[in-house]
DRENDO-1510 file (C-alpha; in Angstrom, 1 decimal, always signed):
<recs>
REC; n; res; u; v; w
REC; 1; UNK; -53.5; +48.9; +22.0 .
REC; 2; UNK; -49.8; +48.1; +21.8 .
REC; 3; UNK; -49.8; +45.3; +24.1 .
REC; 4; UNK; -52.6; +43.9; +21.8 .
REC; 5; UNK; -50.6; +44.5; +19.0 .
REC; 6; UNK; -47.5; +43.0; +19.6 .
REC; 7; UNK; -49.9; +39.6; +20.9 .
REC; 8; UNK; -51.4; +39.4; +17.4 .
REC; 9; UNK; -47.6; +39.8; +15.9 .
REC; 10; UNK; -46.4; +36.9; +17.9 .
REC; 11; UNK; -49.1; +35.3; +17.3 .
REC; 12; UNK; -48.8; +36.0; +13.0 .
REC; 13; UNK; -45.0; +35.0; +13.9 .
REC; 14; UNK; -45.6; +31.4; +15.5 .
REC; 15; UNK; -48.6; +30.4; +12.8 .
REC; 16; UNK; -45.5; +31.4; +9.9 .
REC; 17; UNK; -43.2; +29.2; +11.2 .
REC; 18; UNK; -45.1; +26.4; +12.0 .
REC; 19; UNK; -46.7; +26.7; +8.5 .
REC; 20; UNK; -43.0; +26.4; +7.2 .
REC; 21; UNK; -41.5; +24.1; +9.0 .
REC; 22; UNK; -45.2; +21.6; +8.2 .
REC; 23; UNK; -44.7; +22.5; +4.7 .
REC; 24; UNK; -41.2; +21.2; +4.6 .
REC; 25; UNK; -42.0; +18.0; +6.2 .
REC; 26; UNK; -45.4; +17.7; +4.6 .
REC; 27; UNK; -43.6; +18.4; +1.0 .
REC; 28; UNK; -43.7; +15.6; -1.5 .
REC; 29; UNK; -40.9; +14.1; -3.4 .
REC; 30; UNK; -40.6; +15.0; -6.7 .
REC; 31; UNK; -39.2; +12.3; -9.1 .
REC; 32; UNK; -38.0; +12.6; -12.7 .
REC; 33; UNK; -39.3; +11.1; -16.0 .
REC; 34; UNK; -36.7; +9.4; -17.4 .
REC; 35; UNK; -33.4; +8.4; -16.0 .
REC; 36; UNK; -30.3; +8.8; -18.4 .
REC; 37; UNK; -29.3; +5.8; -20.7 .
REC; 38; UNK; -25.5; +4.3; -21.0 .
REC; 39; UNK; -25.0; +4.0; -24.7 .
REC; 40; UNK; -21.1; +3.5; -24.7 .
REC; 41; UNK; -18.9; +1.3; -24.1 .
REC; 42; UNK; -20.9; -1.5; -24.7 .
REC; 43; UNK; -21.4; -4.1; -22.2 .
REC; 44; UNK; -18.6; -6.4; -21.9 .
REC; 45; UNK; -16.1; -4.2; -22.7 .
REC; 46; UNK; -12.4; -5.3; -21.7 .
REC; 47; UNK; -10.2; -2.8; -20.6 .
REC; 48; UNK; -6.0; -3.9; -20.2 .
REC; 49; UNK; -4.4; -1.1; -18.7 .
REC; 50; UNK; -1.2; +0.2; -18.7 .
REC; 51; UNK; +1.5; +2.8; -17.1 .
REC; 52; UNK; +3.0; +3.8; -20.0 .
REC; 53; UNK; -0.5; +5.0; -21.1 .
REC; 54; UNK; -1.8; +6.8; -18.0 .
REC; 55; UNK; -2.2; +10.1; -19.3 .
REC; 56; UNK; -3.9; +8.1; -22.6 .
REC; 57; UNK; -8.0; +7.9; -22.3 .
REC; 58; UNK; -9.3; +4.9; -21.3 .
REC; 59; UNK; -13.0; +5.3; -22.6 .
REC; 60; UNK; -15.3; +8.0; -23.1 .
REC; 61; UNK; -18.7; +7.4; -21.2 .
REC; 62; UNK; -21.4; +8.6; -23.3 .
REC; 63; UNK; -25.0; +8.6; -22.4 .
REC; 64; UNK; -28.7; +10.0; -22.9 .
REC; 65; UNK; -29.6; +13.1; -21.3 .
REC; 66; UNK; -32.2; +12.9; -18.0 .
REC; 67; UNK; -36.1; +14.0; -18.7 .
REC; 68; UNK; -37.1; +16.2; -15.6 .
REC; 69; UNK; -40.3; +17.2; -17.3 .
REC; 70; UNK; -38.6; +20.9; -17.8 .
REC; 71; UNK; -35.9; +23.3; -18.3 .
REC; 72; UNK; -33.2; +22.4; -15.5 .
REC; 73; UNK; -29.8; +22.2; -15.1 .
REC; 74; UNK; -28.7; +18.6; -14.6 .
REC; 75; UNK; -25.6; +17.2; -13.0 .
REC; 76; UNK; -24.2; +13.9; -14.0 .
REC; 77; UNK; -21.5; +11.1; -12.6 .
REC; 78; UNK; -20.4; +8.5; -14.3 .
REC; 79; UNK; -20.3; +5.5; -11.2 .
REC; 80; UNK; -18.2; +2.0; -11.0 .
REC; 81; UNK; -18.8; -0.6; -8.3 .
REC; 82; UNK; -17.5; -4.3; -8.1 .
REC; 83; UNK; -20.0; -6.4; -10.2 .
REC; 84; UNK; -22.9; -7.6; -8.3 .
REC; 85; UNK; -22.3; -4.7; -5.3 .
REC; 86; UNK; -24.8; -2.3; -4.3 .
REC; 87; UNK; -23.1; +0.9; -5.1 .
REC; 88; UNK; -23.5; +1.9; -1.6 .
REC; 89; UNK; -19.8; +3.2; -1.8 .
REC; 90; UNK; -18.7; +3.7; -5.3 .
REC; 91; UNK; -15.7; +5.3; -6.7 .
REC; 92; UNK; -16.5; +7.7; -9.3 .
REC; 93; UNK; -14.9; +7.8; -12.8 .
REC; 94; UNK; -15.7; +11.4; -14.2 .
REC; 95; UNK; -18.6; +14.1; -14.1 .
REC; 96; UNK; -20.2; +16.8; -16.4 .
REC; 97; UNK; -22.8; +19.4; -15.8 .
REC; 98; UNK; -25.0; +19.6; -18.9 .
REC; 99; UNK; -23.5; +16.9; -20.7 .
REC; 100; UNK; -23.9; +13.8; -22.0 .
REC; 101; UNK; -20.2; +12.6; -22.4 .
REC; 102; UNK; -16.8; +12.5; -20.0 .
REC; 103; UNK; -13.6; +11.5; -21.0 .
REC; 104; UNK; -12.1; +8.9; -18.6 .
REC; 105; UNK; -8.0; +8.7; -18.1 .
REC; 106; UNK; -6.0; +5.7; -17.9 .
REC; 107; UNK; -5.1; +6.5; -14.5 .
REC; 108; UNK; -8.4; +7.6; -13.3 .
REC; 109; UNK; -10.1; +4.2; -14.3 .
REC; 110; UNK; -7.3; +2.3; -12.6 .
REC; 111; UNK; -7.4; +4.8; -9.7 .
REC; 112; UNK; -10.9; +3.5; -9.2 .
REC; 113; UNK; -10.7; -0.2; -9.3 .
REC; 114; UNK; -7.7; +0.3; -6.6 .
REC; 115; UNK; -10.2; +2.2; -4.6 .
REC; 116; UNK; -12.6; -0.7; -5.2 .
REC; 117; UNK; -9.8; -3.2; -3.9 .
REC; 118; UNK; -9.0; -4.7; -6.8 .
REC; 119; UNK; -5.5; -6.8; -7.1 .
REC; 120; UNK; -3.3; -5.3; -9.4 .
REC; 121; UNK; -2.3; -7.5; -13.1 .
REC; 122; UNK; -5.5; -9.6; -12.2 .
REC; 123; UNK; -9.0; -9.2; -14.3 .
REC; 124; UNK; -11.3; -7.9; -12.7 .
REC; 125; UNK; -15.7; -7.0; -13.1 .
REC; 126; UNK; -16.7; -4.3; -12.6 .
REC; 127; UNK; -20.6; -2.7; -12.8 .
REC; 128; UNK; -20.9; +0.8; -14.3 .
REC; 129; UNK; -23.7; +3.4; -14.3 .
REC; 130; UNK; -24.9; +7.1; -14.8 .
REC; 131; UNK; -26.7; +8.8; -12.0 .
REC; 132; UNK; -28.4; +12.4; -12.6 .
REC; 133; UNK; -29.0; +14.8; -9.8 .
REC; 134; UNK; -30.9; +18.1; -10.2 .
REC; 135; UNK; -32.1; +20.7; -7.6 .
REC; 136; UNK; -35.1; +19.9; -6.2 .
REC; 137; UNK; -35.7; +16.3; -7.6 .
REC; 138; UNK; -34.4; +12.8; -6.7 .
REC; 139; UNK; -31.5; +11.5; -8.4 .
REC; 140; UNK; -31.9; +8.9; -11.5 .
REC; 141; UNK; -29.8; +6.2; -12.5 .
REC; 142; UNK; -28.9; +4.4; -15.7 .
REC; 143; UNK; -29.5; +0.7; -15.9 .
REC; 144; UNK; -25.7; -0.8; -15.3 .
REC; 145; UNK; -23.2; -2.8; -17.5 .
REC; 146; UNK; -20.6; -4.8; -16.6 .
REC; 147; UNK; -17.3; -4.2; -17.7 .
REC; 148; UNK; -13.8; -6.3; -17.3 .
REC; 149; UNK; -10.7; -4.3; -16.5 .
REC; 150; UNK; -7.2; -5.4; -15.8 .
REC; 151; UNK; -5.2; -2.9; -13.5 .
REC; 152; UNK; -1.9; -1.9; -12.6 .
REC; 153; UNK; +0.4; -0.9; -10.1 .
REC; 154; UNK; +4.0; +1.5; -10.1 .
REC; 155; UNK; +4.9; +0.3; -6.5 .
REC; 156; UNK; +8.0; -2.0; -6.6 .
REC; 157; UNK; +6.9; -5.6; -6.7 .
REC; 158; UNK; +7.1; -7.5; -3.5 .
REC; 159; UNK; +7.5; -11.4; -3.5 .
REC; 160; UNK; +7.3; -13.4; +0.0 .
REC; 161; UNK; +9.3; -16.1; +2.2 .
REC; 162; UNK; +7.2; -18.8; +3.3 .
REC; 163; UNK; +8.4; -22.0; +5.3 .
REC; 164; UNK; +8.6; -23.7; +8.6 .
REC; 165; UNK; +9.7; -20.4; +10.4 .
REC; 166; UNK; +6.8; -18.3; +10.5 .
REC; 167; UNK; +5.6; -19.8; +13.7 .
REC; 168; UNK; +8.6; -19.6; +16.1 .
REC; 169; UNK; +9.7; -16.2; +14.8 .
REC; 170; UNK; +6.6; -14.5; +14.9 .
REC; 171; UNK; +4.6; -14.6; +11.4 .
REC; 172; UNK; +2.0; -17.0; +12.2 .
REC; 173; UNK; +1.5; -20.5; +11.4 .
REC; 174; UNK; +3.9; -22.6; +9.2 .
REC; 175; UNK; +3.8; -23.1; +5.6 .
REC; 176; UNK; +0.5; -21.0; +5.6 .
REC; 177; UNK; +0.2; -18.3; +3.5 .
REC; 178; UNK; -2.9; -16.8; +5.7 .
REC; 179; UNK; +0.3; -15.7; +8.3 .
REC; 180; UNK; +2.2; -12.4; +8.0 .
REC; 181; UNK; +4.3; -13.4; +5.4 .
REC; 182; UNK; +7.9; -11.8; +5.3 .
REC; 183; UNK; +8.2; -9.3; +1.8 .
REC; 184; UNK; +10.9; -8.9; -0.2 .
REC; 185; UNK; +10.8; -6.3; -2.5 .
REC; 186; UNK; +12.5; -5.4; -5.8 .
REC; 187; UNK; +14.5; -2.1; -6.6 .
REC; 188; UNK; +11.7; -0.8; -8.8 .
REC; 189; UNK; +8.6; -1.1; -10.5 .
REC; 190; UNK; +8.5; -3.8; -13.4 .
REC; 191; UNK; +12.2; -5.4; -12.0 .
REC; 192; UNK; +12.9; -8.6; -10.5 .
REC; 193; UNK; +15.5; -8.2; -8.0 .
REC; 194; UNK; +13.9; -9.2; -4.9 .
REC; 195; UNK; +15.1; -8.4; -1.6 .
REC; 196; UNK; +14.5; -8.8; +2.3 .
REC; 197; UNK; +15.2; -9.5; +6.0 .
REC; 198; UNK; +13.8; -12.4; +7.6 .
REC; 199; UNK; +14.3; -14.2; +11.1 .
REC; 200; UNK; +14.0; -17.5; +11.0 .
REC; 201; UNK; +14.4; -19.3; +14.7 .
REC; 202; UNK; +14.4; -23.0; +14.3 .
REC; 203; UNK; +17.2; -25.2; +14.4 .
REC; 204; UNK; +17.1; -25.9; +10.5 .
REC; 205; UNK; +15.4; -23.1; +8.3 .
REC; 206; UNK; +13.6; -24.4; +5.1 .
REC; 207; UNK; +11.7; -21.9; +3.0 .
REC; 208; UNK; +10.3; -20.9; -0.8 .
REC; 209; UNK; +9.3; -17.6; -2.3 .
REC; 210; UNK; +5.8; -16.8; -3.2 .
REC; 211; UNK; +4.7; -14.8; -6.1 .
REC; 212; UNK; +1.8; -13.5; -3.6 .
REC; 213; UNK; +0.8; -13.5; -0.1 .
REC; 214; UNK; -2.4; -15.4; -0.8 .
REC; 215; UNK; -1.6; -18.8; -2.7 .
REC; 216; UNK; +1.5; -21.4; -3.8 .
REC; 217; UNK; +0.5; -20.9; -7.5 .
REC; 218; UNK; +3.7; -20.0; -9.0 .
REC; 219; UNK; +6.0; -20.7; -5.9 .
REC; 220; UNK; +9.9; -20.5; -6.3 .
REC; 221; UNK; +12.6; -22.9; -4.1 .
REC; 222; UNK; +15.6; -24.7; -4.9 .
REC; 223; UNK; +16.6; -26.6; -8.0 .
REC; 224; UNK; +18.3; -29.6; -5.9 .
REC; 225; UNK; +21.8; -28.4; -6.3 .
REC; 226; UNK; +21.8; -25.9; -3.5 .
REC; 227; UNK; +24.0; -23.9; -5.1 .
REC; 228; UNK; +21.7; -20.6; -5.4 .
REC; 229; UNK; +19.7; -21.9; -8.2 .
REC; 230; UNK; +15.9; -21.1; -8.3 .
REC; 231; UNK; +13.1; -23.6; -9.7 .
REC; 232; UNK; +10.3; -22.8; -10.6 .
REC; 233; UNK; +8.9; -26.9; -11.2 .
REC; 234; UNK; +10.0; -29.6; -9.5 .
REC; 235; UNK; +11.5; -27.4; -7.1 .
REC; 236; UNK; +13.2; -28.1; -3.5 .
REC; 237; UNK; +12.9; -26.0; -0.3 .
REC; 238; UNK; +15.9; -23.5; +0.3 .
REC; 239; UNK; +17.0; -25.0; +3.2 .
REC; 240; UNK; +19.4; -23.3; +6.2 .
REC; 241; UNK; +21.8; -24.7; +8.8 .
REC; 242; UNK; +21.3; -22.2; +11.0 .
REC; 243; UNK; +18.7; -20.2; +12.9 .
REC; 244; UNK; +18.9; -16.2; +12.8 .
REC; 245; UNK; +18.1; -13.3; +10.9 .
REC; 246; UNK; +18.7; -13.4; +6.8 .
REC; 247; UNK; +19.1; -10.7; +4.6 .
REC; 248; UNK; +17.6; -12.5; +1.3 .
REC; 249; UNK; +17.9; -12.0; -2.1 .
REC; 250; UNK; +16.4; -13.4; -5.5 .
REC; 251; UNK; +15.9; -12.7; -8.9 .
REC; 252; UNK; +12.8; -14.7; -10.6 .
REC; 253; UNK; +15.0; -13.2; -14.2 .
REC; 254; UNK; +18.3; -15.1; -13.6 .
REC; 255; UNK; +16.9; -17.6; -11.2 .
REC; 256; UNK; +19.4; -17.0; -8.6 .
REC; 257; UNK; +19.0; -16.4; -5.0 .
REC; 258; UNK; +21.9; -15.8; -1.9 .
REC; 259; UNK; +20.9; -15.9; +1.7 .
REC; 260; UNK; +23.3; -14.0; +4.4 .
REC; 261; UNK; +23.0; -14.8; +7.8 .
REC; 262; UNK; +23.6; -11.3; +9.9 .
REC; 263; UNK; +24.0; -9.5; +13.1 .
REC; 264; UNK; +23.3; -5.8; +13.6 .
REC; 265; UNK; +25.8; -3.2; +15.4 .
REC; 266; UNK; +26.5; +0.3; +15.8 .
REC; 267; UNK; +29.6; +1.6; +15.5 .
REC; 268; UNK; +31.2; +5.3; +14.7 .
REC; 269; UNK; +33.3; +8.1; +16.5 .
REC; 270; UNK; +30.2; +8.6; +18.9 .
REC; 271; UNK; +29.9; +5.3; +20.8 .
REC; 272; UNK; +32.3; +4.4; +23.2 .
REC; 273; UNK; +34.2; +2.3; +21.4 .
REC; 274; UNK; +34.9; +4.8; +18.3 .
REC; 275; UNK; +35.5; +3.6; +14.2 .
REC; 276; UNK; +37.0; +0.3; +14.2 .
REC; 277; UNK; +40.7; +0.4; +13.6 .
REC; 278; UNK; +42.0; -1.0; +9.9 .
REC; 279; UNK; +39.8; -2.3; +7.1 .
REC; 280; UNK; +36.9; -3.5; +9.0 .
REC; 281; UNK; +38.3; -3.6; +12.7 .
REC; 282; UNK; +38.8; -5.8; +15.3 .
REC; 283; UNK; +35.9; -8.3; +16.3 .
REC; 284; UNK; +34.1; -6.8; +19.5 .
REC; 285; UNK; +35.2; -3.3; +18.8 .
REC; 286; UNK; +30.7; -2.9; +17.4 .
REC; 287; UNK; +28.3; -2.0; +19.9 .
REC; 288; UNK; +26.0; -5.1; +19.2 .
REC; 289; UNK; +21.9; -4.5; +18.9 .
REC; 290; UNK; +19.4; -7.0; +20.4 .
REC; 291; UNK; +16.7; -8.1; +18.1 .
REC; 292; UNK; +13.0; -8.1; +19.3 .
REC; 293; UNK; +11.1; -10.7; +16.9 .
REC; 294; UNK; +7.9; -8.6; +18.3 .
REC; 295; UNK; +8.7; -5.2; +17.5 .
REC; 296; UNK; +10.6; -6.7; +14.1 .
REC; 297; UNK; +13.6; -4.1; +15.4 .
REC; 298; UNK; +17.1; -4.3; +16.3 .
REC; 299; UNK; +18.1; -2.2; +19.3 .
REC; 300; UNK; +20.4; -0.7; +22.1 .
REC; 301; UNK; +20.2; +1.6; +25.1 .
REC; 302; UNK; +23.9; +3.5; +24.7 .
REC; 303; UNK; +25.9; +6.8; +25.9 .
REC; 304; UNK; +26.7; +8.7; +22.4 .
REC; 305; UNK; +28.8; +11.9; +21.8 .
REC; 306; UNK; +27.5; +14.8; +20.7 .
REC; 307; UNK; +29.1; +15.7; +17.3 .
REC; 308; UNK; +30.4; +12.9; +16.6 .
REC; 309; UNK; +29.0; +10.3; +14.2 .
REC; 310; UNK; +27.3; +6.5; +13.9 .
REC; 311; UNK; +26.2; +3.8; +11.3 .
REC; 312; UNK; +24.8; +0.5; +11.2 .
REC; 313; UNK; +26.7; -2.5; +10.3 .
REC; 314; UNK; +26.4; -6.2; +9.7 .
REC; 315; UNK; +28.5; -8.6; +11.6 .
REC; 316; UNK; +31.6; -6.9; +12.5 .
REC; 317; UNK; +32.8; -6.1; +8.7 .
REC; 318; UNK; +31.6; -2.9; +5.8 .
REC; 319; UNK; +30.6; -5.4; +3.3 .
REC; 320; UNK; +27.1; -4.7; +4.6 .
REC; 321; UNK; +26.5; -1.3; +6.4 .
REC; 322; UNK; +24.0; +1.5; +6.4 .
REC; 323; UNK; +24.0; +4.8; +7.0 .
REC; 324; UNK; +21.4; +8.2; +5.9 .
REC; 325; UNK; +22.4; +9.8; +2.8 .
REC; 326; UNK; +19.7; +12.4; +3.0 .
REC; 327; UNK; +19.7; +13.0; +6.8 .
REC; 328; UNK; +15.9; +11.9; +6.8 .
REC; 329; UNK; +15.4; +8.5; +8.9 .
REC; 330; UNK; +15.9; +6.8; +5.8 .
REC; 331; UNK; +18.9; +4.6; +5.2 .
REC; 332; UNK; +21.0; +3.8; +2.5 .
REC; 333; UNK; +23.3; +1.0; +1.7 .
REC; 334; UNK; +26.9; +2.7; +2.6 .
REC; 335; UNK; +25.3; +6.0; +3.2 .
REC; 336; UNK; +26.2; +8.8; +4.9 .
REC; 337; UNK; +27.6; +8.7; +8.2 .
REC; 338; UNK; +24.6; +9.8; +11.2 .
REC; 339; UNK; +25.8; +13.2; +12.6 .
REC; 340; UNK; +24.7; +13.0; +16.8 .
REC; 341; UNK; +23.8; +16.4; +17.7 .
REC; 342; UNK; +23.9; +16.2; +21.5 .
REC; 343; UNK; +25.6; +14.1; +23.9 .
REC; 344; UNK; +23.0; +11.5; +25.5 .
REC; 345; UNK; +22.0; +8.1; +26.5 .
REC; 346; UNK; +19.3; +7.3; +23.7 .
REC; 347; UNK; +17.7; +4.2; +22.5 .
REC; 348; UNK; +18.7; +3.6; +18.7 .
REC; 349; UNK; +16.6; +1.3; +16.8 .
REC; 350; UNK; +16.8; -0.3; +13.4 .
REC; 351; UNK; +13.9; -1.4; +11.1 .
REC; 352; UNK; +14.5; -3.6; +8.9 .
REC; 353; UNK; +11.3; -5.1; +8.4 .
REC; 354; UNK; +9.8; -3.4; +5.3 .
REC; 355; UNK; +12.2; -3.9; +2.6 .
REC; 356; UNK; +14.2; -1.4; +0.7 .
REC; 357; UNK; +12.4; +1.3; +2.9 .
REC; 358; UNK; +14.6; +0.5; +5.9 .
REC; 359; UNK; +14.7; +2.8; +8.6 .
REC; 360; UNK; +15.9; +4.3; +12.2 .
REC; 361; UNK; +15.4; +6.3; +15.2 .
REC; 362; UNK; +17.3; +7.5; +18.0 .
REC; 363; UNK; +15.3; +8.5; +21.0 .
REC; 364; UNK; +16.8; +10.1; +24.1 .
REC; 365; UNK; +16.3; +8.3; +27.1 .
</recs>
């Protein structure tokens, strides 16, 4: 009688689950009544944003509350897409739970169109809707509006070096801005004075400065004279006398650029060859780096002392030297001197290649 039992309870057991799991895939979806409504902003709306007014709102999304046909607690999220996409991946602005309003920041709407890709100080459209979700139902969405918004950026502005170099050092093709275009970058967000390091292997260098890494529009190059003078119209190509590897600088303010030709070197009470003696030291007296235009870094294979010191420096002289103030891989111009723990051969290498976020290592061989 318990053997029959425990058949009929297995039994009981299998018809549950395959109930369950039939009722589950068997279950119909359940869709709401009416989706929510956008009633502000309007459509159309332009939006200029700002920095200084991050922390400010930007708009306050208002909209209709969802009819589910009862009592139920209803989620909402206030989408943006690029106009005409799909919102397959949209970045989302601000969310409530049982209301019909959020509050959007300056920062989070501009937040969002980066996400989206947008180009920062260029309009931009943008498509905007409400979607509800509550347990048990599918979601609804509002019908979209378009909206124009104008982004921003705090990075450091970057402008780039474009000219008949590119190709034989290792950018791409001349002249085109579609090639890796060398950056130069300014000291700060909102400033102007641009600077950069850029190789430039042909016999007789000519180059401008781009505003972007996309187009011409707006291109810089010489005003004729040579003399360090940037135009804007009517402008020349900077031209060069001599190949190598420039440390650039212009400022689209005071229309002035300088371009110095330079070689890297170690030096310090760790190489071999110690400080230089007097104001900058005999010529020779640097442990000269090798530049690799595929790598974009200086380097050199060398014997240093343990606690003893290094820095970088520019053709054989101080006026332009690095070293790392903050003992972090970063360098700074006429930092700290670069404390060597351990005695070692090591590879040191300098990166010059991203500008104003220069760096170095020193790997033990």
């Amino acid at each position: 009688m318990k053997n029959i039992s425990k058949t009929i309870l297995a039994l009981f057991a299998v018809f549950t689950v395959a109930c369950s799991t039939d009722d589950v895939q068997d279950r119909p979806t359940i869709q709401g009544i009416d989706a929510p409504v956008l009633s502000a902003p309007d459509d159309s709306s332009i939006y200029v944003l700002a920095p200084e007014n991050m922390t400010q709102q930007a708009e306050r999304f208002v909209w209709t509350s969802a009819n589910y046909g009862g009592s139920v607690a209803i989620s909402y999220e206030v989408q943006m897409d690029v106009a005409d996409g799909n919102f397959a991946t949209p970045a989302v602005l601000g969310g409530a739970n049982s209301a019909n309003q959020v509050s959007v920041s300056v920062e989070s709407m501009n937040t969002a169109c980066l996400t989206l890709g947008a180009t920062p100080f260029s309009v931009s459209s943008y498509d905007v809707r409400v979607k509800s979700s509550a347990t048990g139902f599918d979601p609804m969405y509002s019908e979209k509006i378009t909206i124009t918004i104008t982004p921003y950026t705090t990075e450091s502005p970057k402008v780039y070096a474009i000219g008949n170099f590119l190709n034989a050092s290792g950018y791409g093709a001349d002249w085109s801005p579609a090639s890796t275009l060398p950056a130069l970058a300014a000291s700060g967000f909102g400033l102007t004075d641009f600077e950069g390091y850029v190789y430039m292997n042909v016999a007789s260098p000519e180059f401008k400065i781009l505003l972007t890494n996309t187009s011409f529009d707006g291109d810089y190059g010489d005003d004729g004279s040579f003399s360090g003078a940037l135009l804007q119209t009517g402008e020349s190509n900077i031209q060069l006398s001599t190949p190598g590897y420039y440390k650039i600088t212009a400022n689209t303010t005071t229309l002035t650029y300088t371009t110095t030709l330079s070689s890297w070197a170690i030096t310090g009470s760790a190489t071999p060859l110690n400080w230089p003696a007097g104001p900058d030291g005999t010529p020779g007296q640097d442990q000269d780096m090798t530049y690799n235009p595929t790598t974009k870094k200086w380097s050199i294979s060398i014997a240093l002392t343990g606690g003893n010191q290094i820095k970088f420096r520019s053709n054989d002289r101080w006026t332009l030297n690095y070293g790392d103030s903050g003992a972090d891989g970063s360098l700074n111009e006429g930092g700290s001197d670069i404390n060597i723990a351990t005695s070692g051969n090591y590879l040191v290498e300098l990166d010059l290649s991203n500008p104003r976020a220069y760096t170095y290592t020193i790997t033990a061989n």
